[in-house]
N, CA and C atoms as a LAMMPS dump frame, in Angstrom:
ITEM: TIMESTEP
0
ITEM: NUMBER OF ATOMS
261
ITEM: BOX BOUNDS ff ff ff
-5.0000000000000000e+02 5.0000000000000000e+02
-5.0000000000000000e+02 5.0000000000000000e+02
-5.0000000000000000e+02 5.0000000000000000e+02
ITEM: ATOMS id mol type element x y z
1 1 1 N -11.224 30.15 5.782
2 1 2 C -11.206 29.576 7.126
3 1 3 C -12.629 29.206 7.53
4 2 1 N -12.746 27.953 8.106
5 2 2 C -14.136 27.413 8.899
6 2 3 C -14.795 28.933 10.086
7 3 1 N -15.701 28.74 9.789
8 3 2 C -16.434 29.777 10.523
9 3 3 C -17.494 28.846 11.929
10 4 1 N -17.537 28.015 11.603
11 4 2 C -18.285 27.516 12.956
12 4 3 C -17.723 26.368 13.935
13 5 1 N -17.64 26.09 14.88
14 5 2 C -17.029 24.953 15.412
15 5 3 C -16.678 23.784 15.058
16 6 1 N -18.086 23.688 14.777
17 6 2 C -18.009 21.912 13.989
18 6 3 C -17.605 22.124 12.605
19 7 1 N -17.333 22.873 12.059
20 7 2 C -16.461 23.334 10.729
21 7 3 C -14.891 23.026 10.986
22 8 1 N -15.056 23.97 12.196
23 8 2 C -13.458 24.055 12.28
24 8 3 C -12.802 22.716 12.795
25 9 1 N -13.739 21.502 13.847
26 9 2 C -13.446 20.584 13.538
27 9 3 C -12.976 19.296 12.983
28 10 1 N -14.352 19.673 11.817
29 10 2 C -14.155 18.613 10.612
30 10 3 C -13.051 18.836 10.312
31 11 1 N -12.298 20.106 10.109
32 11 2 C -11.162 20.609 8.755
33 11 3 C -10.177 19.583 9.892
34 12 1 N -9.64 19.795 11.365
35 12 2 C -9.215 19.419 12.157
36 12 3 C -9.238 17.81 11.78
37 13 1 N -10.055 16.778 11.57
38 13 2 C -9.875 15.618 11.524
39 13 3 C -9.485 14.642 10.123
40 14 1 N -10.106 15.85 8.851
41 14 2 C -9.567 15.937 7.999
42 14 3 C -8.221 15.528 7.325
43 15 1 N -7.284 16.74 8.468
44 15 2 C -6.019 16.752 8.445
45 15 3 C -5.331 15.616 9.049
46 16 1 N -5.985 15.006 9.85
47 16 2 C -5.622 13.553 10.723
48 16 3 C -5.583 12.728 9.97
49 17 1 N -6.603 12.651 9.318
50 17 2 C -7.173 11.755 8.675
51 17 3 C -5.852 11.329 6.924
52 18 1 N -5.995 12.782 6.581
53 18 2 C -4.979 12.748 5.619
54 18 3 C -3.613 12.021 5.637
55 19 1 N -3.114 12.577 6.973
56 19 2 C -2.009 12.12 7.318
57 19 3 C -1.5 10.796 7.762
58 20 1 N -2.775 10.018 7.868
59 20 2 C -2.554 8.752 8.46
60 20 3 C -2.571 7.429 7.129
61 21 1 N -3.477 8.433 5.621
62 21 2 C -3.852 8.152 4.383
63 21 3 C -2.442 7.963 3.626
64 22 1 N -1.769 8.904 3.884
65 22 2 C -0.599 9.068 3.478
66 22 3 C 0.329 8.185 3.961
67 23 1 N 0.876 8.288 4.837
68 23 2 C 1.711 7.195 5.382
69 23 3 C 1.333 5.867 4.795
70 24 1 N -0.016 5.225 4.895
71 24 2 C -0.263 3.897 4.703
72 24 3 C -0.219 3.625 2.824
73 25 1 N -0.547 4.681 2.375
74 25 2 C 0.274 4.255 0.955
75 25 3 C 1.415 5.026 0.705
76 26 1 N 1.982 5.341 1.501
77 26 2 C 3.536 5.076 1.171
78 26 3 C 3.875 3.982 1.552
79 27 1 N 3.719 3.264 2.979
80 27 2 C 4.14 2.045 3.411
81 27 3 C 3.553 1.149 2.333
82 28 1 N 2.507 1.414 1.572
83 28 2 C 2.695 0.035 0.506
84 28 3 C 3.428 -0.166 -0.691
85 29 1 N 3.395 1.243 -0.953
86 29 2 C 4.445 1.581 -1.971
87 29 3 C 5.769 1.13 -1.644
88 30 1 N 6.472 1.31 -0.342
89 30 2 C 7.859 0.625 -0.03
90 30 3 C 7.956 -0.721 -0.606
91 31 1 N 6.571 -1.055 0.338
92 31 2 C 6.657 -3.113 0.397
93 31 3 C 6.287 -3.021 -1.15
94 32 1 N 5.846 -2.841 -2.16
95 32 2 C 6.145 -2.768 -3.489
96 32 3 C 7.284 -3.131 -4.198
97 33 1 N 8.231 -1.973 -3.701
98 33 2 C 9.469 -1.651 -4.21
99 33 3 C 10.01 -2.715 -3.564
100 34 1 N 9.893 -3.169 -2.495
101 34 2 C 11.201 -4.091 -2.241
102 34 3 C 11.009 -5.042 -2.66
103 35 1 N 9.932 -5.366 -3.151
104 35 2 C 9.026 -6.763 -3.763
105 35 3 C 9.969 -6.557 -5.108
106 36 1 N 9.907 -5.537 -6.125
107 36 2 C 10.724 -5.56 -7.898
108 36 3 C 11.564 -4.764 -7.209
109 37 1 N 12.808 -4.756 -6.478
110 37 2 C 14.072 -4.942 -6.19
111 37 3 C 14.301 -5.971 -5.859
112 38 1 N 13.951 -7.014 -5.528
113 38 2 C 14.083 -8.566 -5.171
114 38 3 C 13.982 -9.319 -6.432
115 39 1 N 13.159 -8.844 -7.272
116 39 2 C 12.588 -9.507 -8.654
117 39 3 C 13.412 -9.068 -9.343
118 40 1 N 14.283 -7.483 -9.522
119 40 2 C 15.324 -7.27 -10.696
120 40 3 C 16.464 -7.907 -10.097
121 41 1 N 16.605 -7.859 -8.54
122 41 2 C 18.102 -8.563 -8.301
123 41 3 C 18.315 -10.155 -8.954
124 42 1 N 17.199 -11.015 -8.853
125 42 2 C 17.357 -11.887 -9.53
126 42 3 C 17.003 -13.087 -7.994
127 43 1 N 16.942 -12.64 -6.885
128 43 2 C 16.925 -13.578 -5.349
129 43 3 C 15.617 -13.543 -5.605
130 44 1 N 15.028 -15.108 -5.719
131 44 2 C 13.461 -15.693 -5.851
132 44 3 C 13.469 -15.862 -4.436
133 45 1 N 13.964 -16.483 -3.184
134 45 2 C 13.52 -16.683 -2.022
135 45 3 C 13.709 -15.234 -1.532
136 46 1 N 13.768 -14.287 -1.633
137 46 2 C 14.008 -12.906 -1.247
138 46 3 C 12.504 -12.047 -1.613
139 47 1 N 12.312 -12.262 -2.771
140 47 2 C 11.081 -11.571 -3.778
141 47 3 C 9.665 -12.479 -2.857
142 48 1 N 10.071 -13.593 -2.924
143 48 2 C 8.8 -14.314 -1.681
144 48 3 C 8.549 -13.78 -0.44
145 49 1 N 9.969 -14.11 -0.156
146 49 2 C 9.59 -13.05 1.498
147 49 3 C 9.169 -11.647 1.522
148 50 1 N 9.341 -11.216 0.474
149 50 2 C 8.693 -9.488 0.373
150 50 3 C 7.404 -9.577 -0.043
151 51 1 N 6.836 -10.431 -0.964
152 51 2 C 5.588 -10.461 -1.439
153 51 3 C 5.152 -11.34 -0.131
154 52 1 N 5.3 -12.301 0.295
155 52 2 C 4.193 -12.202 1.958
156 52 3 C 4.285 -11.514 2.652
157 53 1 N 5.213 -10.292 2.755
158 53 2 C 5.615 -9.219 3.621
159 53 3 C 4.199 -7.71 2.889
160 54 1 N 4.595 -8.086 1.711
161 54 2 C 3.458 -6.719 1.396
162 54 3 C 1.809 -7.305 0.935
163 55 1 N 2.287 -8.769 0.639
164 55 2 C 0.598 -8.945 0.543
165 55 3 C -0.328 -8.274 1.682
166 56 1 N -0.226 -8.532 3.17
167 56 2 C -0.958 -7.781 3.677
168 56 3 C -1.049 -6.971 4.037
169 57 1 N -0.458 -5.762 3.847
170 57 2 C -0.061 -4.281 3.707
171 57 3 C -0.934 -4.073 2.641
172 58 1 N -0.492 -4.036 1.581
173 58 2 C -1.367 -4.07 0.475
174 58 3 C -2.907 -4.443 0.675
175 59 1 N -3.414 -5.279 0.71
176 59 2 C -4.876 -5.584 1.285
177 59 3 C -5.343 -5.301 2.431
178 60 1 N -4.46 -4.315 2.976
179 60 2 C -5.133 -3.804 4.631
180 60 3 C -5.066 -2.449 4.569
181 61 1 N -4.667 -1.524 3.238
182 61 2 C -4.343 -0.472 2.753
183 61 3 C -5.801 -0.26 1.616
184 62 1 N -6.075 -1.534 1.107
185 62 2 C -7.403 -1.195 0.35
186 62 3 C -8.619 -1.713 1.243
187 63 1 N -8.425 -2.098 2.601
188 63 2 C -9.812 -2.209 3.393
189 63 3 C -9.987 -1.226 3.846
190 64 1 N -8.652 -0.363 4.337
191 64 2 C -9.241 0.956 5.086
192 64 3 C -9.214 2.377 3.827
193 65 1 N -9.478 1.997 3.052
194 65 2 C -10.029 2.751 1.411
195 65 3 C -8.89 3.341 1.054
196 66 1 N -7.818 3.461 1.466
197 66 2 C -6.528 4.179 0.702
198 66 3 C -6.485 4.268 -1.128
199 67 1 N -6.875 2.66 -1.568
200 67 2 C -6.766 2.644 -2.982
201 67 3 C -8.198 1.556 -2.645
202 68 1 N -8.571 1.415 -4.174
203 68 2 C -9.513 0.608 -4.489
204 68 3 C -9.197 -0.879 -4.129
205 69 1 N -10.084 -1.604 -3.776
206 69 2 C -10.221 -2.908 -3.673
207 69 3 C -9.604 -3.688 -4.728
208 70 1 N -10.104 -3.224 -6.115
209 70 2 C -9.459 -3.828 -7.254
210 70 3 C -8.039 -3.219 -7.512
211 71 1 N -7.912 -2.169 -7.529
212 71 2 C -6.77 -2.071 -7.589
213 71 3 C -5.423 -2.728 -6.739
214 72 1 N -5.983 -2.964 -5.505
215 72 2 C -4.927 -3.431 -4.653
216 72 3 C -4.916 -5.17 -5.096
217 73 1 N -6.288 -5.831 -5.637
218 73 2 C -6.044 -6.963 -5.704
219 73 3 C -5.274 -7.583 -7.04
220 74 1 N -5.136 -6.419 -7.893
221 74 2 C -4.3 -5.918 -9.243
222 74 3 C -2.961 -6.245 -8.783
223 75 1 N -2.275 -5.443 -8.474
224 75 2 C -1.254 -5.367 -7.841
225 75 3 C -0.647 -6.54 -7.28
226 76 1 N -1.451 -7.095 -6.504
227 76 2 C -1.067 -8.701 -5.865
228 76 3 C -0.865 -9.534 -6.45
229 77 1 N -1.668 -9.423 -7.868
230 77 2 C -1.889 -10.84 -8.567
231 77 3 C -0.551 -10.627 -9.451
232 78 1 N -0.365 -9.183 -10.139
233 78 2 C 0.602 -8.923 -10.69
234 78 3 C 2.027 -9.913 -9.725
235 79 1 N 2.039 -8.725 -8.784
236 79 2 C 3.723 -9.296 -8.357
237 79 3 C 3.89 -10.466 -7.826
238 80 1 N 2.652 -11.25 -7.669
239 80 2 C 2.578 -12.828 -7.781
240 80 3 C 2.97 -13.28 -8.781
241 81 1 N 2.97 -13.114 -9.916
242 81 2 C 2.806 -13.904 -11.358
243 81 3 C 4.317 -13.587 -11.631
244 82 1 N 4.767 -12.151 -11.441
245 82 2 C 6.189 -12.087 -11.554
246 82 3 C 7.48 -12.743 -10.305
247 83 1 N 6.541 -12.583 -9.843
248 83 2 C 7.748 -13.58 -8.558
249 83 3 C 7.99 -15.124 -9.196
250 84 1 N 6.491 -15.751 -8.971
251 84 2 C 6.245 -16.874 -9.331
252 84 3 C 7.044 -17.17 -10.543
253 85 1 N 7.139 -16.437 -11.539
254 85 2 C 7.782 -16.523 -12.764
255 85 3 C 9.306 -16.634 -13.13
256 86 1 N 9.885 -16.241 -11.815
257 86 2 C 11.33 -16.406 -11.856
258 86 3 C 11.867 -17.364 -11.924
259 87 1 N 13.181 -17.449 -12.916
260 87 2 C 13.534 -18.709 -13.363
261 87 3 C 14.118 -19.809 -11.759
């Protein structure tokens, strides 16, 4: 246990902090998933509307540092290329 105020603080914002970390990559992780559930169902105007739906989720999830910059711009280019790719 924190022994001084501003100890016991930090741990205090920490935990805020965590929790708000969390949520925002899960919420990208959803818009993910609904992005290749749109792509295995086989609906190309469906898989579009989810990939402009999570593109900026995704890139507003790696500005406020959740995941790396590259990694999130990984990700984009990926389920671009597979959307795009549907017959």
């Amino acid at each position: 246990m924190a022994n001084t105020t501003s100890a016991q603080k930090a741990t205090r914002k920490i935990e805020r902090r965590t929790a708000v970390n969390k949520a925002r990559g899960t919420r990208m992780k959803t818009e993910i998933r609904k992005v290749e559930e749109a792509i295995t169902a086989g609906d190309k105007q469906n898989a579009i509307a989810s990939l402009k739906a999570a593109e900026p989720v995704i890139a507003k999830t790696a500005q406020k540092g959740v995941v790396h910059k590259k990694t999130a711009s990984r990700k984009i280019s990926r389920l671009t290329k597979r959307v795009m790719s549907m017959a």
